[in-house]
C-alpha positions as CSV (number, residue, x, y, z in Angstrom):
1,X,-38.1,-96.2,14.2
2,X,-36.9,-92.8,14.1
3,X,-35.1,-93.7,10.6
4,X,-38.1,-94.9,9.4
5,X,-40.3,-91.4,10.2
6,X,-37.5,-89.4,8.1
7,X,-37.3,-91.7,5.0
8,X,-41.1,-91.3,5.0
9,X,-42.8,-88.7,3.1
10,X,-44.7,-87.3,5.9
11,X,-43.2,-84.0,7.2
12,X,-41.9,-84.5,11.1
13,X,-42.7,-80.7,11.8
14,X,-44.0,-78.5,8.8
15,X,-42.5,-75.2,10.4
16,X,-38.6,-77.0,11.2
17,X,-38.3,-80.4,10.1
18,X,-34.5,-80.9,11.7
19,X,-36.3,-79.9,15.3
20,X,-36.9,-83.5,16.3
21,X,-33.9,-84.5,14.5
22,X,-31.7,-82.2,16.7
23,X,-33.7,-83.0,19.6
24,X,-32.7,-87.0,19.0
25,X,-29.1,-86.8,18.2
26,X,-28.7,-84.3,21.2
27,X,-29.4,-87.6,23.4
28,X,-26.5,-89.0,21.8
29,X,-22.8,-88.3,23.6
30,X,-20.6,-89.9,20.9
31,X,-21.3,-90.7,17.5
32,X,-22.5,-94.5,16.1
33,X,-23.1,-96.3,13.4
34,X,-27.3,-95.1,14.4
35,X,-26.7,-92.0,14.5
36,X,-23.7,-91.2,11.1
37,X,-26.7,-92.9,9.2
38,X,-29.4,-90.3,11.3
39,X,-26.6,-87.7,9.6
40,X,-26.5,-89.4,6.1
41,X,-30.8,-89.6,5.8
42,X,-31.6,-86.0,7.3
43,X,-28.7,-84.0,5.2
44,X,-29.8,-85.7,1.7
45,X,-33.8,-85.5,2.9
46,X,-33.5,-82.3,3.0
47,X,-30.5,-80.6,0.6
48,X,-33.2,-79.3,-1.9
49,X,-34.9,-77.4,0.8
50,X,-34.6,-74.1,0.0
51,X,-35.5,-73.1,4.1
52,X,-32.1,-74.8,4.9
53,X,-29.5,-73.9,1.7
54,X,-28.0,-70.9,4.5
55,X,-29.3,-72.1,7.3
56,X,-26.1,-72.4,10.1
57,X,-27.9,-75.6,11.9
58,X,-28.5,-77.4,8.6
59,X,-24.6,-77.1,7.5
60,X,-23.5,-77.5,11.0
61,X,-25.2,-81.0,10.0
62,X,-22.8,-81.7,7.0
63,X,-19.5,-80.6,8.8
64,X,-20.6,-83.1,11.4
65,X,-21.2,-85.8,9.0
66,X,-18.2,-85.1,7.2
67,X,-15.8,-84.6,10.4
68,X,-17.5,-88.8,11.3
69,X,-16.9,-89.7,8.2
70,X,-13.2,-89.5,8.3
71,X,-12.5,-90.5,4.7
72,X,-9.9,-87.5,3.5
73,X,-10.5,-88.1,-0.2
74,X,-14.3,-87.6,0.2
75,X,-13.7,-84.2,2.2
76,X,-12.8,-82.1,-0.7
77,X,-15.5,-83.4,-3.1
78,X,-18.8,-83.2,-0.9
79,X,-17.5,-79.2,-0.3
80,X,-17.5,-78.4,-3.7
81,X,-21.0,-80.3,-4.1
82,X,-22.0,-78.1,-1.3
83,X,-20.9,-75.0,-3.0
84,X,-22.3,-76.9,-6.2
85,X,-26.0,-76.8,-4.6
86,X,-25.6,-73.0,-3.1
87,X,-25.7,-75.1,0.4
88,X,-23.9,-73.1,3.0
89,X,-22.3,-70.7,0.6
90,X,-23.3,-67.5,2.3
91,X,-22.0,-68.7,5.6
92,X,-18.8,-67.8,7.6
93,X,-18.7,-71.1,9.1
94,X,-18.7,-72.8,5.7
95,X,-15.8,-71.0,4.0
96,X,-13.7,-71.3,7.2
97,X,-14.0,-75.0,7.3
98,X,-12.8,-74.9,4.0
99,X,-10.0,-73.2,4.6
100,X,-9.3,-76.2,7.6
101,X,-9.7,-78.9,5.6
102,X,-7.3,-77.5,2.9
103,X,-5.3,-76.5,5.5
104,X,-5.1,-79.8,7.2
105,X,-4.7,-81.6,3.8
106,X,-1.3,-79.7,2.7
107,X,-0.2,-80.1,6.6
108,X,-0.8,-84.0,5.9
109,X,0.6,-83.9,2.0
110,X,2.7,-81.6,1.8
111,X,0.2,-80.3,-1.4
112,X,-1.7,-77.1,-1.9
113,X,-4.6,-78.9,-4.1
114,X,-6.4,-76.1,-6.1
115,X,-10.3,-76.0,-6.5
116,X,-11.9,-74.7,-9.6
117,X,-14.4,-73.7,-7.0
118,X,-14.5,-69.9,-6.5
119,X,-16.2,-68.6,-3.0
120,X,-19.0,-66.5,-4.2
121,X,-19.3,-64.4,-1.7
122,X,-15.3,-63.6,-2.0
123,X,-15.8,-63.1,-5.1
124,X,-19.1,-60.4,-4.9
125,X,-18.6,-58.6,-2.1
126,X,-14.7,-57.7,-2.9
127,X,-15.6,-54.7,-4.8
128,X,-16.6,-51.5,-3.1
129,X,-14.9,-53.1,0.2
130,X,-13.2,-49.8,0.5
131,X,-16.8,-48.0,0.1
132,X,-18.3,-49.9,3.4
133,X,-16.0,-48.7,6.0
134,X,-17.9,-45.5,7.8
135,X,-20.2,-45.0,4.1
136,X,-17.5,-43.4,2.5
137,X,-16.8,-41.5,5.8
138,X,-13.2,-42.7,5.9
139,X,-11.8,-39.7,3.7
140,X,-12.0,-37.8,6.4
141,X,-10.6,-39.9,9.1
142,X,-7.0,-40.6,7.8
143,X,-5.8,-42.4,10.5
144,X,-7.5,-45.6,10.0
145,X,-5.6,-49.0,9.1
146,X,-5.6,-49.9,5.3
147,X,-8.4,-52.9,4.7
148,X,-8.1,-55.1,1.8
149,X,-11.3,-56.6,1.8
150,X,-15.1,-56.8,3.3
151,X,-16.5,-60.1,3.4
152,X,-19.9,-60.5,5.0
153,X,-21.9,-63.2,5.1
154,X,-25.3,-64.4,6.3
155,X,-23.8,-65.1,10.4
156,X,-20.5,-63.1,10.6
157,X,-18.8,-60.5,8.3
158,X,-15.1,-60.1,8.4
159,X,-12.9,-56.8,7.3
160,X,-9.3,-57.8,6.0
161,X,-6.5,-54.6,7.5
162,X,-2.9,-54.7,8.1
163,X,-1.0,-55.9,10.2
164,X,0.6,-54.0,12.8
165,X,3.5,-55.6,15.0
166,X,4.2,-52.8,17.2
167,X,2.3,-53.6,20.2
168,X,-0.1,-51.4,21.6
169,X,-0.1,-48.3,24.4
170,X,-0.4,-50.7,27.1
171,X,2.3,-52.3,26.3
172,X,4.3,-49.4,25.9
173,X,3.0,-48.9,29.5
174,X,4.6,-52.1,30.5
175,X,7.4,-51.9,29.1
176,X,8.2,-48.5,30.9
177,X,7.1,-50.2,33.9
178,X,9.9,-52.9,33.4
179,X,13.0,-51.3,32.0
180,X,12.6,-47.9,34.2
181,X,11.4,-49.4,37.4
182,X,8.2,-46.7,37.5
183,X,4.7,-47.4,37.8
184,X,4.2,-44.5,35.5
185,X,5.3,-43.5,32.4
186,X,7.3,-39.7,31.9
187,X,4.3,-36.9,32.2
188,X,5.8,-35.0,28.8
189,X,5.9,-38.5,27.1
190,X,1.7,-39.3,28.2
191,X,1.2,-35.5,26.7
192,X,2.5,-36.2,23.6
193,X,0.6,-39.3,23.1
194,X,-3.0,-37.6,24.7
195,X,-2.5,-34.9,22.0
196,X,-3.0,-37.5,19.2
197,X,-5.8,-39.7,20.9
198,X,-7.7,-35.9,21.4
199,X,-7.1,-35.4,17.6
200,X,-8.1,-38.7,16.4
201,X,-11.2,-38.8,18.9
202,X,-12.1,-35.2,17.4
203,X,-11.9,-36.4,14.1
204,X,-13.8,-39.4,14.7
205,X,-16.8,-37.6,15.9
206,X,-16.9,-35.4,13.2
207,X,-17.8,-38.2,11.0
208,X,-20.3,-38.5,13.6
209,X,-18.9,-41.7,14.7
210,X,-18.0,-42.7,18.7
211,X,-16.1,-45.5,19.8
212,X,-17.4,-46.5,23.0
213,X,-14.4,-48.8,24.0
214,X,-11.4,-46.6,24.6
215,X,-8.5,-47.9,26.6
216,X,-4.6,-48.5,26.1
217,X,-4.8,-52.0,24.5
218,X,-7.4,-50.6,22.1
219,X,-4.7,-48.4,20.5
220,X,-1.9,-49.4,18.4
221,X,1.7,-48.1,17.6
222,X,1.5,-47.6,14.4
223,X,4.5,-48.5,11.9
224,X,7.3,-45.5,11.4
225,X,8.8,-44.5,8.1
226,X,11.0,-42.3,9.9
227,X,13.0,-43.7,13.1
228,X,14.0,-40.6,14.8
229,X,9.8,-39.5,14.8
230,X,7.9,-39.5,17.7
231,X,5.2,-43.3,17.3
232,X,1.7,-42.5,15.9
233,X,-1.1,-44.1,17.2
234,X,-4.2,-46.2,15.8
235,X,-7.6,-46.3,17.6
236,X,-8.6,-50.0,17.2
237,X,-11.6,-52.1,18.0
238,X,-14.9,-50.9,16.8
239,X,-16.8,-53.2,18.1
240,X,-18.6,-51.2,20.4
241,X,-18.9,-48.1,18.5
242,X,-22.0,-45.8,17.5
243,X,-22.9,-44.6,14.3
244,X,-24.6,-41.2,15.6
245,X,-26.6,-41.1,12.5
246,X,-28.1,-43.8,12.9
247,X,-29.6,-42.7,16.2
248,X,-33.8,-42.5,16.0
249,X,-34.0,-38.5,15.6
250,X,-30.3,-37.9,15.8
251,X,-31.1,-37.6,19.6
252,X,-27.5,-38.2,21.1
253,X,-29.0,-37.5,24.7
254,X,-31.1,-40.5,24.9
255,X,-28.6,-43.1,23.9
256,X,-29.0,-45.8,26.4
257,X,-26.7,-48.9,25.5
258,X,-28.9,-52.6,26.0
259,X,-25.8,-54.5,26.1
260,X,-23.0,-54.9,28.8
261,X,-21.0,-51.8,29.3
262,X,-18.1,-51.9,26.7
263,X,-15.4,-50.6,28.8
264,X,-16.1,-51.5,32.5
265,X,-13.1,-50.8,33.5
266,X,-13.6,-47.3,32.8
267,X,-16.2,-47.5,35.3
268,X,-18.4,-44.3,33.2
269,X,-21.1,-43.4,36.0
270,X,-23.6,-42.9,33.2
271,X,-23.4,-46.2,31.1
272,X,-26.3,-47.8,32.3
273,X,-28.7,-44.9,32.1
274,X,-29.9,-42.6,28.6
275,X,-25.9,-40.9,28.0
276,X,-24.0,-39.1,24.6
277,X,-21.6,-41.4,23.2
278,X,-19.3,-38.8,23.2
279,X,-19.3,-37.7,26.8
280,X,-18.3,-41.9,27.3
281,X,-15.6,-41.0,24.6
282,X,-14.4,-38.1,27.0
283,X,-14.5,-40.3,30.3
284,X,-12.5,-42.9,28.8
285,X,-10.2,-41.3,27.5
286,X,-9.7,-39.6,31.0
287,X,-8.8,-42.9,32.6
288,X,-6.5,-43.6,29.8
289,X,-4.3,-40.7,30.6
290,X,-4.8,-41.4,34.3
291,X,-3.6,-44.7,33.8
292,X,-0.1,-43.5,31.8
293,X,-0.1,-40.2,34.5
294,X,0.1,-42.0,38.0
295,X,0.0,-45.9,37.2
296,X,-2.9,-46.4,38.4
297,X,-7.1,-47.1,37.6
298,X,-8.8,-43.6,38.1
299,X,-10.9,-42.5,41.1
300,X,-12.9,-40.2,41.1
301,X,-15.3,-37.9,43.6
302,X,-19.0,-36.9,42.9
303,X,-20.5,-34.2,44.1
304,X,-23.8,-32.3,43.6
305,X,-25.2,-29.1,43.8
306,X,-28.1,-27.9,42.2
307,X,-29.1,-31.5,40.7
308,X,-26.1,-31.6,38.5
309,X,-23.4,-33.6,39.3
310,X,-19.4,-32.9,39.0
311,X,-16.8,-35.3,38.7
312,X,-13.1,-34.9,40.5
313,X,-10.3,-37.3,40.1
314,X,-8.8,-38.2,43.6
315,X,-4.9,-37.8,42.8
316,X,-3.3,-34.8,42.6
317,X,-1.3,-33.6,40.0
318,X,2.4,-32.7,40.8
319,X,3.5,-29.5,40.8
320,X,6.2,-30.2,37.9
321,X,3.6,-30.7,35.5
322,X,1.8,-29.2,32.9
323,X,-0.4,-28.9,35.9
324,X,-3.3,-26.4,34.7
325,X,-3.1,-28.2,31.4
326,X,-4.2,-31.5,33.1
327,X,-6.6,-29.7,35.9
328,X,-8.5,-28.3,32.6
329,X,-7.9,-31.7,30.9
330,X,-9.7,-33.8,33.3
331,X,-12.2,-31.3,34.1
332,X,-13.0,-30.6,30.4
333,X,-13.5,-34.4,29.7
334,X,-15.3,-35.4,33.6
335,X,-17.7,-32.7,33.0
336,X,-18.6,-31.4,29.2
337,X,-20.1,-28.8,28.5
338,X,-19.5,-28.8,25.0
339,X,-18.7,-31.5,22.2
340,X,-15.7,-29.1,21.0
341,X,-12.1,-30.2,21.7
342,X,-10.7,-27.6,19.8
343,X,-9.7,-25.5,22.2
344,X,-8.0,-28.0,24.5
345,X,-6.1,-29.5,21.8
346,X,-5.1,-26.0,21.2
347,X,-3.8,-26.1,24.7
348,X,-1.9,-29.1,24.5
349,X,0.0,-28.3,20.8
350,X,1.1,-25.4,22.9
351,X,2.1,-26.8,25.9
352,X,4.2,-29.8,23.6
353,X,6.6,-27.3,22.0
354,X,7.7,-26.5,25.2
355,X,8.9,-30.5,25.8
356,X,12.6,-30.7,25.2
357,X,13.5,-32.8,22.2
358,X,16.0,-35.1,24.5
359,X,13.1,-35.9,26.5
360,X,11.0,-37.1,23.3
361,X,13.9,-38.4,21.7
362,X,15.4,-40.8,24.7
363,X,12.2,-42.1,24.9
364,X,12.1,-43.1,20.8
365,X,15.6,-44.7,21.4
366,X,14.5,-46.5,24.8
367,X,11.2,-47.8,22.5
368,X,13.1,-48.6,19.3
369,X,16.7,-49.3,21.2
């Protein structure tokens, strides 16, 4: 009966004809012979349909037909009729099944079959890649990983970088924790390392950028030319990030996030109300250094006086320490005043030529033994 409605003329709904379509094969909890043919009549009714050539649900249709199928030499052939008939071809989804099935082919053959098929999108939105990342903003933010390609598409978009093999801080962290039996990791080694987050967090908002996610497995080691130099360090994982510019008004005062907190774990006291990006920047990069300082999640005091509120962390720092480098460290970053880190990285490139080199250099030889 159903059959019979779509091989009519009369539209089923004039706004989304595949509604009731989805709505019947949804009742279904394994394919049939009923419902491959439901597949066969509703992808051909509708293939000219210029609603559906990009529409995710529509193609989602004819991966599922094709995956019932199961006929391997028709696989290859109704993809590049796809691609043929612009069906899918500005889709994520589409060009990674691709990749499966030709995948799964050579797995099963032992072949690498070529297509004379090129992927469009590949193909038009490889040039100017470079340009995308940060509008051009990247010249003056060095420390960002390569990208060899930009590839968006109508659902997802994908960036192409290098890989890095390292490992990242917290796993630097862990290490420590298992080879020297501390919870913590050496207080001239964490300074060294919160020197180049403070730079690369400096630069980063000078391009008027934040990151909003900041935490130890968000930043990589990167990959040393020479051995006997101290790691450098990559800031990873923009997905939460802010493009200040793009703020209505430029008004950096009134951000108020409308998803989850990105970094919960940071536990910013301001996340869920209007915030700067910046000041979340500063928080969480304070519990970073907490973390690598005593081992453990930082805790933190409130109190208030005068309707403004000051932060304090609970631990003390030891008296062996840089100690009024990291009172005016987590003070600076709990409680801004200002948006300028110059002066405390000033402090810091101080307070680091006064580390002994055998201190920095056991530590390269116990990470790179």
């Amino acid at each position: 009966m159903f059959l019979s409605r779509l091989n009519s003329n009369k539209p089923l709904n004039e706004e989304d004809p595949l509604l009731l379509y989805e709505q019947v094969i949804g009742q279904y909890t394994e394919m049939n012979e009923y419902t491959l043919d439901l597949l066969k009549t509703v992808i051909i009714k509708y293939k000219d349909d210029t609603r559906y050539k990009n529409s995710p649900r529509y193609l989602r249709l004819w991966l599922t037909y094709i995956i019932y199928l199961n006929v391997p030499q028709f696989i290859l052939p109704i993809l590049c009729s796809l691609i043929d008939n612009n069906i899918g071809d500005k889709l994520a989804t589409f060009q990674l099944d691709w990749i499966d099935v030709e995948l799964q082919h050579s797995i099963r053959t032992g072949v690498l079959r070529e297509c004379n098929h090129k992927h469009k999108c590949f193909e038009e939105l490889r040039a100017g890649a470079n340009n995308y990342i940060f509008d051009g903003r990247r010249q003056r933010f060095p420390r960002v990983l390569p990208n060899y390609g930009f590839y968006q598409y109508l659902d997802k978009s994908y960036i192409l970088m290098a890989y890095v093999q390292t490992g990242t801080l917290l796993d630097v962290l862990n290490l420590y924790r298992t080879k020297q039996q501390s919870s913590c990791m050496s207080e001239p080694i964490v300074l060294l390392f919160i020197l180049q987050l403070l730079k690369q967090i400096e630069a980063l908002h000078r391009i008027h950028i934040t990151h909003n996610d900041l935490k130890l497995d968000n930043v990589m080691l990167g990959m040393r030319k020479n051995p006997k130099k101290f790691p450098a360090l990559i800031i990873i994982d923009y997905g939460y990030s802010v493009d200040l510019l793009a703020l209505e008004n430029q008004d950096c005062n009134t951000c108020k996030a409308t998803w989850s907190p990105a970094c919960p774990q940071s536990d910013y006291p301001l996340l869920n109300t209007a915030y700067h990006p910046i000041h979340a920047d500063y928080w969480q990069l304070a519990t970073m250094a907490h973390l690598l300082l005593f081992g453990l999640p930082m805790r933190y005091t409130a109190t208030i006086t005068k309707q403004i509120t000051t932060y304090r962390i609970q631990q003390t720092i030891k008296r062996y320490w840089h100690k009024q480098l990291w009172l005016h460290f987590f003070e600076f970053l709990l409680n801004p005043q200002t948006n300028d880190l110059s002066a405390l990285i000033q402090e810091f490139k101080t307070e680091s030529d006064t580390i002994q080199s055998k201190i920095v250099q056991d530590f390269i030889t116990f990470l790179f033994p």
